[in-house]
C-alpha positions in Angstrom: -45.4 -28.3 86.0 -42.8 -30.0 84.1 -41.6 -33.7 84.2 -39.0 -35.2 82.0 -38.9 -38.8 81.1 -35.7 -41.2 81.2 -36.1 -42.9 77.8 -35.3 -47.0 76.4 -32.2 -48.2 74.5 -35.0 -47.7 71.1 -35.6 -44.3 72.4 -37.7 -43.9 69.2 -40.1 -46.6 70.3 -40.0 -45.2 73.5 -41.3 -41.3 72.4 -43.9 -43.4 70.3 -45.2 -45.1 73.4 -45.2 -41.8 75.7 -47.2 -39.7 72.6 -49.9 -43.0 72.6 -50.3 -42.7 76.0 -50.9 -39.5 76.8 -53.2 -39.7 74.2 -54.6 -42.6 75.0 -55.4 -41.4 79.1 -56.3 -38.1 77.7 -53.0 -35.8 79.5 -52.5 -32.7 77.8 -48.5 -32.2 77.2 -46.1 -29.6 75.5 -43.1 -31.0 74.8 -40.2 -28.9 76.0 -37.0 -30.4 74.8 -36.3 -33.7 73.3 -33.3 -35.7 72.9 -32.3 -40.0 72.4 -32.0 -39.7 76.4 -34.7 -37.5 77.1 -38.1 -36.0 76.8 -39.6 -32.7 79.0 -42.6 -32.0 78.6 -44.9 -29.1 80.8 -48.7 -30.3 81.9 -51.3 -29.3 83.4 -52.3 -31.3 86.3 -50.2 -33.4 88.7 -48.9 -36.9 87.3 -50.0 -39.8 88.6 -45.9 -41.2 88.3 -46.0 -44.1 90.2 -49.1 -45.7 87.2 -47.6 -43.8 84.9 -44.1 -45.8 85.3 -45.7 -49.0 85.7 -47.5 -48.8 82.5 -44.7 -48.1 80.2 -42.3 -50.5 78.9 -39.8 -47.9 77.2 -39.4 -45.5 80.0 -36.4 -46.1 82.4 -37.2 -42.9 84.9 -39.5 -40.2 85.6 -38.1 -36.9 86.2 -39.8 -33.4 87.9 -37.9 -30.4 87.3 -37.0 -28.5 90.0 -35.3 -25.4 88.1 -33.9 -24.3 84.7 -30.5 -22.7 85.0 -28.8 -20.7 82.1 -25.4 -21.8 81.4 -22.8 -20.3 78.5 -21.8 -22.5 75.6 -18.3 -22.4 76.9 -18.9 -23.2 80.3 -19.3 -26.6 82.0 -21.7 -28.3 83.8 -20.2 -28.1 86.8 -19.2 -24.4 86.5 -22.8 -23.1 85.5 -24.4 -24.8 88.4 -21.7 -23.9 91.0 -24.3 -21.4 92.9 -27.1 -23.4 93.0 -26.6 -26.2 94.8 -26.1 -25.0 98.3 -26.8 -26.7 101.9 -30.7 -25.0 102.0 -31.5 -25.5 98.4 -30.5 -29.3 98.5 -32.3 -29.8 102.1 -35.3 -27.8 100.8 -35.7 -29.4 96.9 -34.5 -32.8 96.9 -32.7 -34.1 100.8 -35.4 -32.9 102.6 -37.3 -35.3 105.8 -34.5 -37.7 105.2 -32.9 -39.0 108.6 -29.5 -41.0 109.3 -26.9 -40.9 106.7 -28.1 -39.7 103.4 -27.6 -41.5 100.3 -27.7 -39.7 96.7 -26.6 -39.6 93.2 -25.8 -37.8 90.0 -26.9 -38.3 86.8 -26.3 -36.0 83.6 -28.8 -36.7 80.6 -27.4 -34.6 77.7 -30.0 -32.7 75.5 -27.5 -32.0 72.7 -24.9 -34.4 71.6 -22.6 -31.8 71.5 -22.5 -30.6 75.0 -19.0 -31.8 77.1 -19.7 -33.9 80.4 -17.1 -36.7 80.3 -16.5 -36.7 84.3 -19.0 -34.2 85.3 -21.5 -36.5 87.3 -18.3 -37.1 89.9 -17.5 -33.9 89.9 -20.5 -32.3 90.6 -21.5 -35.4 93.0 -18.3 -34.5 95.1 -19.3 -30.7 94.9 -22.8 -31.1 96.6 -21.8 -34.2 98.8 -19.2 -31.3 100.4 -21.8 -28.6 100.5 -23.7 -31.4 102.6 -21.1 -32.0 104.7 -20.6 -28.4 105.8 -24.0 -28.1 106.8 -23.5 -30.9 109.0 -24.8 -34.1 107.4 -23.8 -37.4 106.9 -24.1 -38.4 103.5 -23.1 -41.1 100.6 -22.4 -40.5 96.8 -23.0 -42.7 94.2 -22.2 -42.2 90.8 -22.0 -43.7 87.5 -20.2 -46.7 86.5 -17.6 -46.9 83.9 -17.7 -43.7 82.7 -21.2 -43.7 81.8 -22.8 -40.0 82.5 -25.8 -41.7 84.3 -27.2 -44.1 87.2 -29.1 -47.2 85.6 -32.2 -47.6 87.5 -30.7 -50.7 88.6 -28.0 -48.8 91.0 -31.2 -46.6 92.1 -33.1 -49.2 93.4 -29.9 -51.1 94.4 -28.5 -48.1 96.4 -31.9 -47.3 97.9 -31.8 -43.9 96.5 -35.3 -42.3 96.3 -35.7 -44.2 99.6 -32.5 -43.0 101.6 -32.0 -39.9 99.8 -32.5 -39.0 96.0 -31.1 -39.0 92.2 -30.1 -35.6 91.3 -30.3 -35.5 87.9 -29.3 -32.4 85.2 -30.6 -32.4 81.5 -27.5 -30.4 80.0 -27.7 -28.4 76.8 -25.3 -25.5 75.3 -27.7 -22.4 76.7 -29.7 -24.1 79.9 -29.4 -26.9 82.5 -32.2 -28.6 83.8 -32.0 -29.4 87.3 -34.3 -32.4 88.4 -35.3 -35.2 91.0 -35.9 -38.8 89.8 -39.6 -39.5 91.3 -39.5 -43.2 90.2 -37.3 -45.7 87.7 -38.5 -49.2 86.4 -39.0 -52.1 88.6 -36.2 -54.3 86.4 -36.9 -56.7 89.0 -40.6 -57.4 88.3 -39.9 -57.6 84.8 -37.3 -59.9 85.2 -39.7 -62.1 87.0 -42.5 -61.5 84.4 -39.6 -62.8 81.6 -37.4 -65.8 83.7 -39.6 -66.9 86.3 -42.5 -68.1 84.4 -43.0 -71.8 84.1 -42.6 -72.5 80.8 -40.3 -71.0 77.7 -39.2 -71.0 74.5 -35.7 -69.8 73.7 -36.1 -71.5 70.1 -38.5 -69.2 68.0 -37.2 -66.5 70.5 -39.7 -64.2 73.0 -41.3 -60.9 72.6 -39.8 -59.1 75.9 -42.4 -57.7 78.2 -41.0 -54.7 77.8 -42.0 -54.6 74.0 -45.3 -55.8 74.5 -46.1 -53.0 77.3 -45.0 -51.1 74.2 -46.9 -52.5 71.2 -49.8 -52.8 73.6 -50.1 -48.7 74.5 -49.6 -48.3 70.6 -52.9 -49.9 70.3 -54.4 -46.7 72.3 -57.4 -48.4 73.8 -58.9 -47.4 76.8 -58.7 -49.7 79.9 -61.1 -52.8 80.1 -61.7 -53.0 76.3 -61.0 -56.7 75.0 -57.6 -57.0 73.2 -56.6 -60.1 71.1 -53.2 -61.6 70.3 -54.0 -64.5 67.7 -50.1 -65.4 67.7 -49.9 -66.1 71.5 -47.3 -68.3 71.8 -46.3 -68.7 75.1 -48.7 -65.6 76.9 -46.5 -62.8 77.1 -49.2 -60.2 75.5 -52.1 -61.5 77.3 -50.4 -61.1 80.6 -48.9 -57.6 79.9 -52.5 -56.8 78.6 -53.8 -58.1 82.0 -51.7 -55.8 84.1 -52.5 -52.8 81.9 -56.3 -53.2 82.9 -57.0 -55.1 79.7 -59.3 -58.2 79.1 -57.1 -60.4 76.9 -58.0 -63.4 74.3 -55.2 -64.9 73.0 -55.1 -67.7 70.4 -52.2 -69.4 68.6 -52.4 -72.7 66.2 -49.4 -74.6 68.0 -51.4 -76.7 70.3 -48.0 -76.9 72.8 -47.5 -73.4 72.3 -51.4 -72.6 74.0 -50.7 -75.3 76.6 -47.3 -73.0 77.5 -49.2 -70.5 77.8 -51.9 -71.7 80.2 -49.3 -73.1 82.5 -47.5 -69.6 82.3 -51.0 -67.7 82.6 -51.9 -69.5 85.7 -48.6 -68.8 87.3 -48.9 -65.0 86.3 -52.8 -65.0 88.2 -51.2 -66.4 91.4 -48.3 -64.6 91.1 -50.2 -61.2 90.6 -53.2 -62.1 92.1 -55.7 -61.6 89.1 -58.8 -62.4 88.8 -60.5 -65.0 86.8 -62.3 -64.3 83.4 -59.5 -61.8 83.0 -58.0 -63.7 80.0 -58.6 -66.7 78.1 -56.2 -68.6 75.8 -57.2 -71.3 73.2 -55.9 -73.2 69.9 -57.0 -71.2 66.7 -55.9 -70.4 63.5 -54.8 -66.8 63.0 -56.4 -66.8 59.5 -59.7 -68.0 60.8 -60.0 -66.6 64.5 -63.2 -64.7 64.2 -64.8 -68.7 64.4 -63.4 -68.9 68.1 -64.4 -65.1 68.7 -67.7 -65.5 67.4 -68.6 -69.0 69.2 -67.3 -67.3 72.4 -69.7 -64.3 71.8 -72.4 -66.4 71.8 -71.8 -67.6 74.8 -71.7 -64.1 76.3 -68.0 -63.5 76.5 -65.6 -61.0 74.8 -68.5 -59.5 73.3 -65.9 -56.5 71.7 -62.7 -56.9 70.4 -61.6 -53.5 70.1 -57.8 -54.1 68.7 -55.5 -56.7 67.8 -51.6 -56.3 69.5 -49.1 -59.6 68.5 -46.1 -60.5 67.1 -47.3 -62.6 64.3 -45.0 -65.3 63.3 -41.7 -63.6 62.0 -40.9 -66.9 59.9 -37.4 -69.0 60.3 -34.8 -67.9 62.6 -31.3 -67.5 61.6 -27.9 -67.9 63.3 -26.3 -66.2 60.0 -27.5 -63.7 57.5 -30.0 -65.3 55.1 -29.7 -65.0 51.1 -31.7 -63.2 49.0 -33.7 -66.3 47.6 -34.5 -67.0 51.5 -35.8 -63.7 52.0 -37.9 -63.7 49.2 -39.2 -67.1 50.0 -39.8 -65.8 53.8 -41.7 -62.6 52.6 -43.9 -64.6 50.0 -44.9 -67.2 52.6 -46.0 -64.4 55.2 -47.5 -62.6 52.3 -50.1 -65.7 51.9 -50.6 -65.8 55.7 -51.1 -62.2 56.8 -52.9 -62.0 53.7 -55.7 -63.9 54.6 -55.7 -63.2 58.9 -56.1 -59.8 57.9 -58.9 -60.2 55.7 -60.5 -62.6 58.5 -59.8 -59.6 61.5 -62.1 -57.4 59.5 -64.8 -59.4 60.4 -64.8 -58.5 64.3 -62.8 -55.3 64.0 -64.6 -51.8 64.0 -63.8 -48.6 61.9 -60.8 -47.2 64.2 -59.6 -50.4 65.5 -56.0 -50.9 65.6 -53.5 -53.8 64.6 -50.0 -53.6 66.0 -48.1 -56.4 64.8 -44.6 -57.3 64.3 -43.0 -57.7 60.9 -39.5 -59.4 60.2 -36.4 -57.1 59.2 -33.7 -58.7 58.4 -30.3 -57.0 59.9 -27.3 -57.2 58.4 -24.5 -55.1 60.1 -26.4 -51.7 60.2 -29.1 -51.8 57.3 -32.4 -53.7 57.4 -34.3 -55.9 54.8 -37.8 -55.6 55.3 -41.0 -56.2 53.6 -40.9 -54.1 50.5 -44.1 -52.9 50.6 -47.3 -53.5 52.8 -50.0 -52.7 49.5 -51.1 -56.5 50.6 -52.7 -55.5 53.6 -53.7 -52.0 53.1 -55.8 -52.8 50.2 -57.7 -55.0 52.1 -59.2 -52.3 54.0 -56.6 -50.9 56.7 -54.9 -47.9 56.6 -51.5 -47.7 58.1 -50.7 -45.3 60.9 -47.4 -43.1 61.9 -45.7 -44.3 64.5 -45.3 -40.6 65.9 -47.5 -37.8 64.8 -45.9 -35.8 61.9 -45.7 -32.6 63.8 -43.5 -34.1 66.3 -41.8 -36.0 64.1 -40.4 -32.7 62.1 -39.5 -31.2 65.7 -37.2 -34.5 66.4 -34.7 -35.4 63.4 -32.7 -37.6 65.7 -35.3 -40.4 65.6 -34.6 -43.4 63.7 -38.0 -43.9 61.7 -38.0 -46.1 58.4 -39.2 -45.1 55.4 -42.9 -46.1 56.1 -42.8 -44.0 59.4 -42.2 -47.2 61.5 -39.5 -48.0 63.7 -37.6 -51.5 64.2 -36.9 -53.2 67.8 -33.5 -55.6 67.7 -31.0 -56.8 69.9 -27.2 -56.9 69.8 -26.2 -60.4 67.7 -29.8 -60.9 66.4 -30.4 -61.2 63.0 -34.4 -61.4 62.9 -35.5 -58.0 63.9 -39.0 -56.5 64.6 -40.5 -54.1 62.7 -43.6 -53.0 64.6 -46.4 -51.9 62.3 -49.7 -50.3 63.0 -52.6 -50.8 61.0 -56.2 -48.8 61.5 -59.1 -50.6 60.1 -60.6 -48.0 58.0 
């Protein structure tokens, strides 16, 4: 059985968080083909999609794969897949126990940069939507918007389409198509809500998106119900994506205000999401010295384990224009001195095999990064510091944007602070 999964903007991060995952819940995969959009993979066993989609904060669709179709180098899309999609085939594969007016769409994912599609989603939309029509239905096309080659999942839901109908999708290379049904996209609505509609936020020292922290968190590769800490808090957005992925979360941060935010925005995300109590627990602590506050709250019986640490540390100043060289020097000396010594205090609760996924700052100017020079500071403290992707995958993928160290950078258009996200293993 083969699925194929729709991946992020950072589709680097994105592979990275499928790999942990599968890992992490123990799902054999070969991976098929690869590409920025895309990633096939054949398994085993059915896929739970519906979890599987909810847990992951880089993955915009999931994909099964109805049929591989060969197709010549010099042929198009819409040429090589002119006999398959006929009135039975569509009814039987992907239209099928729909009533009323069917709606659909098209959606072209290209495995190789250097296949031709510019127009091919209409094109083939109109050829199946008149296939339809001769076999008697009523039916609805959408496709793409301004030339793009593919349906965000926000026309999907929008449209109604797995609902009403279905996204036809086809995962184009030079030799083979792909020809698959979209089984489920991201619910941009709840994470919108998770990001807007909290109570409390803080726009100044900027927000880790939900999104990113699903991702850091599934870096961590913990199994559900283990007791994950975030001792830079701020606000609660890793304690309450922890809390949805099964997680029991401790967060801690030293800006009184900041853990205040946070319990405000916590108690709205426990009504809002009806969680239980004793799920998390938020309270004022300094990084540097947070095994205190673990340790009095294991005496009293709770988080008795922490078994990793996910946060986005404190990234320093934030800029509105590219920062000199004395700055950044100043910047990476000062975090020096602080990671320094919360590192050294983490070993104190951490096991052999516990991981640390923390954000560093990178520095962006126009396409290149500044970033910490080196990370000796931590790593001779006790922590080894792990690949992002496995090696072996990596050397099968040479479109991914890795840096030198193996890790990978999240950053948004117009920002000039950047996230490196690091992974640490206490050793």
């Amino acid at each position: 059985m083969q699925y194929a999964f729709v991946l992020g903007r950072v589709y680097t991060l994105s592979l990275a968080e499928l790999f942990s995952y599968f890992k992490t819940h123990q799902i054999d995969i070969a991976v098929v083909d690869a590409s920025p959009e895309v990633l096939v993979v054949e398994v085993e066993q059915q896929l739970d999609v519906q979890k599987i989609q909810r847990d992951l904060g880089g993955v915009v669709k999931i994909l099964r794969i109805v049929d591989v179709v060969k197709k010549r180098e010099t042929d198009s899309i819409n040429f090589s897949l002119q006999n398959y999609f006929k009135p039975s085939k569509l009814k039987t594969d992907f239209l099928k126990n729909y009533k009323g007016k069917i709606q659909f769409g098209v959606s072209i994912y290209l495995l190789e940069s250097t296949v031709k599609a510019f127009g091919e989603p209409k094109k083939l939309g109109m050829f199946i939507k008149r296939s339809m029509q001769d076999g008697g239905s009523s039916i609805r096309l959408v496709i793409p918007e301004f030339n793009s080659l593919a349906l965000a999942s926000v026309l999907v839901t929008k449209n109604s389409l797995l609902e009403k109908g279905a996204e036809i999708c086809v995962l184009a290379s030079n030799t083979q198509v792909y020809v698959a049904k979209t089984l489920v996209v991201q619910d941009f609505e709840d994470y919108g809500r998770r990001d807007y509609q909290r109570p409390v936020r803080d726009d100044k020292q900027g927000m880790i998106p939900p999104k990113v922290a699903q991702l850091m968190l599934n870096f961590a590769e913990c199994k559900p119900t283990a007791t994950m800490l975030d001792p830079f808090a701020g606000i609660g957005t890793i304690v309450q994506e922890g809390v949805l992925l099964d997680y029991k979360m401790l967060g801690s941060d030293i800006n009184a205000g900041a853990i205040a935010g946070s319990e405000k925005n916590l108690e709205w995300f426990r009504n809002r999401y009806k969680i239980s109590k004793g799920k998390f627990h938020v309270e004022v602590s300094d990084a540097r010295e947070v095994s205190v506050l673990v340790e009095n709250l294991q005496k009293i019986g709770a988080f008795k384990n922490i078994s990793g640490v996910v946060t986005e540390g404190y990234l320093g100043p934030m800029y509105t224009k590219f920062p000199t060289q004395p700055e950044i020097d100043k910047n990476f000396k000062d975090l020096e001195e602080l990671y320094t010594t919360a590192f050294k205090d983490w070993l104190k609760f951490l096991s052999k095999g516990d991981k640390v996924v923390i954000c560093f700052p990178a520095y962006k100017h126009f396409n290149e990064y500044t970033s910490f020079p080196t990370l000796d500071f931590i790593t001779t403290l006790g922590y080894n510091t792990i690949d992002l992707i496995p090696s072996i995958l990596v050397e099968s993928m040479p479109f991914l944007k890795l840096t030198a160290r193996k890790t990978a950078i999240y950053d948004r258009k117009d920002q000039i602070v950047a996230r490196e996200i690091v992974i640490f293993e206490k050793q």
